[in-house]
N, C-alpha and C positions, 0 to 999 in steps of 0.2 A: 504494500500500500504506500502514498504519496508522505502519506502524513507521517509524524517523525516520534508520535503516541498513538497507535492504532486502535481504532474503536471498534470494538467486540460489542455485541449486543447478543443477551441471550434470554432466551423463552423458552419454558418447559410447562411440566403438570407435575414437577416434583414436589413443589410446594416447600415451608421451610422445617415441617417437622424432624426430618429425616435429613439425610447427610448428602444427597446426590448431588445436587444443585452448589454446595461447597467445593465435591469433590472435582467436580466439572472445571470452577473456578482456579482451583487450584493447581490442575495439570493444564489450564492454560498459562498461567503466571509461572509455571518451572519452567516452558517452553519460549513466552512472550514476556515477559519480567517488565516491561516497559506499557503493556497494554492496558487498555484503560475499558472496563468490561462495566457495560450497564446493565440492568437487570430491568427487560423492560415485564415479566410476568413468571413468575413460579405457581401461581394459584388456576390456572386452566382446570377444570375438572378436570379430573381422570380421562385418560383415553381417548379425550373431545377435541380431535384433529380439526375439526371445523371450529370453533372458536379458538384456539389457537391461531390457526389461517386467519380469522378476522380480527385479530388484536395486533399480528404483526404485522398485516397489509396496512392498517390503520395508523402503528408507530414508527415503520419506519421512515416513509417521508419527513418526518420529523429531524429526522438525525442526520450528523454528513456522511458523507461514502464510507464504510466500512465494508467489518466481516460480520455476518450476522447468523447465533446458531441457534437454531431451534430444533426440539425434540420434544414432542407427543408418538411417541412409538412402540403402539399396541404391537405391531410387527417387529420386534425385536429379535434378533438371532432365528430368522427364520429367512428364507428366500426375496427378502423385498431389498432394492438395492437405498446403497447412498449415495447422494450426490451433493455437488455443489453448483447451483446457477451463479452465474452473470450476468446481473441486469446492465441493461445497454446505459445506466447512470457509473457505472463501474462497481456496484456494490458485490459482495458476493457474500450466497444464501448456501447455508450448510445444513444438514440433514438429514432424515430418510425421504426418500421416492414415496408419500403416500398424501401426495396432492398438498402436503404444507406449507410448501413454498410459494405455489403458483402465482399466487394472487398477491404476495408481496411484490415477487419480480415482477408484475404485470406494472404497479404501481411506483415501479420504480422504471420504468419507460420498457418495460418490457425485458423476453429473454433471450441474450445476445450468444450465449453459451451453456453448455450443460456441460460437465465432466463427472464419470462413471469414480468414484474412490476405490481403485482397486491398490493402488500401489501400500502394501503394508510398513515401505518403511519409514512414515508416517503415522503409524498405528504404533499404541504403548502394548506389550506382550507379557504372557498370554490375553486375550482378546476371551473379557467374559462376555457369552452368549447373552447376557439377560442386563450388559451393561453398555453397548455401545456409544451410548452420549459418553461415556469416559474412555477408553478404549481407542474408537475412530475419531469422533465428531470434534471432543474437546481440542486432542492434538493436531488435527485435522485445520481447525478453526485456526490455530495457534500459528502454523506454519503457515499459514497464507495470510496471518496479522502479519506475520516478520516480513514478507517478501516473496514467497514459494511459489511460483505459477500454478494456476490448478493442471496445467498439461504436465505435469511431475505428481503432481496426484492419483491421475486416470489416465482413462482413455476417453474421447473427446465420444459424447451418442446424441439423439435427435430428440428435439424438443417433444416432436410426437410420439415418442415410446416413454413418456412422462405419465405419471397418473396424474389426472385430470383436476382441474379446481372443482371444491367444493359448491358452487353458485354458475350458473352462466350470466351471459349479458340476456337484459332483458331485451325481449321484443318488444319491435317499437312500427308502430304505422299511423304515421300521420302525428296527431297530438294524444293518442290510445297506446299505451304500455300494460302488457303483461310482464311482470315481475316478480318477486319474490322476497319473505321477510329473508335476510341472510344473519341478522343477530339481532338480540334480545337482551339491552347491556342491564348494569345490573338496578336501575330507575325503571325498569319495562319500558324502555324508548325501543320500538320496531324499527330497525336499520333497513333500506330494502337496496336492492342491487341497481338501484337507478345512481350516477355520479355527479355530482354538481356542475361537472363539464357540459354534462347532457342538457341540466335544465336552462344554462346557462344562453344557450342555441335557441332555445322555444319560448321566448318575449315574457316568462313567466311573472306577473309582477304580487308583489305582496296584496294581500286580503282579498288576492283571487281564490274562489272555490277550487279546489282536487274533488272529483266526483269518485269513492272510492267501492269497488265491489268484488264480493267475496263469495265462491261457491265452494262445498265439500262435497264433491258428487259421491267419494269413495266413503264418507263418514256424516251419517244421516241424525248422528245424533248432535249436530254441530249446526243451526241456523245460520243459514246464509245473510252476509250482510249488504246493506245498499248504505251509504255513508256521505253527505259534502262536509269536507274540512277543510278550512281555512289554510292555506300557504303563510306562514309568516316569516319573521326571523327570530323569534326566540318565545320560548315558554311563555313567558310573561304577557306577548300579546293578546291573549285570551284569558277569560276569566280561568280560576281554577279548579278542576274538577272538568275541565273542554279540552277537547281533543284541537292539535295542532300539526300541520304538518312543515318541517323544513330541515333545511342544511345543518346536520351538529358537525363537531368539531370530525368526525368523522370522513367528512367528504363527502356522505349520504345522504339522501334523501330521508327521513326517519318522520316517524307517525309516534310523535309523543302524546302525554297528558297532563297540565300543568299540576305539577306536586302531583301527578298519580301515576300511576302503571296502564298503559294502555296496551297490554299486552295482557292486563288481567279485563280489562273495560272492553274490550273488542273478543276475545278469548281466541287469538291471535297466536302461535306461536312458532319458532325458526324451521324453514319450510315452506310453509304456507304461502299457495302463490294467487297473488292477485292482480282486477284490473284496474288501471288507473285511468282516468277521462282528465288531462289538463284542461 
């Protein structure tokens, strides 16, 4: 990397009860002694590769070019590869192949590079099965903080033999979006996979009506909703206890509730796709 204190960023589901998430830190700082490692989330539930995906597509724009690792990996020690992308901002994403990177590097102008981790010597030995965030990912991270090309890592594969993000782009015809919630933070603010770039194109102005509607054809015991909400710019433009829709700090388009859960008020939750009428 350029910078002359390399910034590591790292996301897991280790949480801080337990030792993992230290022990990670730690075999970067014997390898990287000079890097400077933020902690952007250890609290992911369990196993919940999709909000892991939506916490780090969200934080790293925030931050400047680095090395960024993230592990939620229910596939551990089993047949699922690791890799490291290249977003075309120069950042580079470390982890396993189970769609958790995608949607960072997409947000970081996209993925310029994939590199397969095969090279072990790079890897700390023996190599526990059931611990690879320390093993590959940590030292992994560590040598490409110092300098290490990831072409000495791997071998160079195709974005398309990648698993897949968790969300697609929404459809779009005309000023009508079908979409989808893609997170549910922890206010029940409804995130949906629409981008403020988007609405930014479509003359959208404040205290215009969102006509919003919702069908569960697959789940009968769920009333379908017909909804108009307001577009604003913050919570507070409506009374409290009213639904509001706009831009959070997120990038998203998001269906909140002022001081409430609209994700308990709408009974709404990550999944669920709906349409929208600008």
């Amino acid at each position: 990397m350029s910078s002359t204190i390399p910034i590591i960023t790292f996301i897991s589901d280790f949480g801080y009860q337990d030792e993992w998430a230290a022990i990670c830190k730690g075999v970067i700082y014997r390898i990287s002694p000079t890097a400077n490692i933020v902690d952007i989330c250890h609290n992911i539930p369990n196993f919940d590769i999709w909000k892991a995906s939506f916490v780090l597509s969200s934080a790293l724009p925030s931050f400047p070019v680095g090395v960024h690792l993230a592990v939620v990996d229910p596939g551990v020690g089993t047949q699922r590869r690791g890799i490291v992308i290249k977003a075309d901002r120069g950042d580079l994403l470390v982890g396993p192949d189970n769609g958790l990177l995608i949607a960072a590097a997409e947000r970081l102008g996209g993925i310029r590079e994939v590199t397969l981790i095969t090279n072990d010597r790079f890897w700390l030995k023996p190599v526990c099965p059931t611990f690879h965030a320390r093993d590959i990912f940590a030292p992994v991270t560590a040598y490409l903080a110092n300098g290490i090309s990831p072409a000495e890592i791997g071998e160079t594969i195709t974005e398309e033999s990648l698993a897949k993000s968790f969300w697609e782009k929404p459809r779009i015809s005309g000023r009508t979006l079908e979409c989808q919630v893609i997170d549910v933070d922890k206010f029940g603010t409804l995130r949906f996979n629409v981008e403020s770039s988007f609405l930014e194109t479509q003359d959208l102005s404040l205290g215009e009506t969102i006509l919003m509607k919702v069908e569960f054809p697959s789940d009968l015991q769920r009333p379908h909703i017909l909804a108009e909400v307001p577009f604003g710019r913050t919570f507070g433009d409506v009374r409290v206890g009213s639904p509001i829709m706009l831009v959070d700090s997120s990038g998203y388009l998001c269906l909140a509730l002022n001081q409430g859960s609209a994700a308990q008020h709408f009974n709404l939750k990550r999944g669920d796709r709906l349409t929208l009428r600008l």
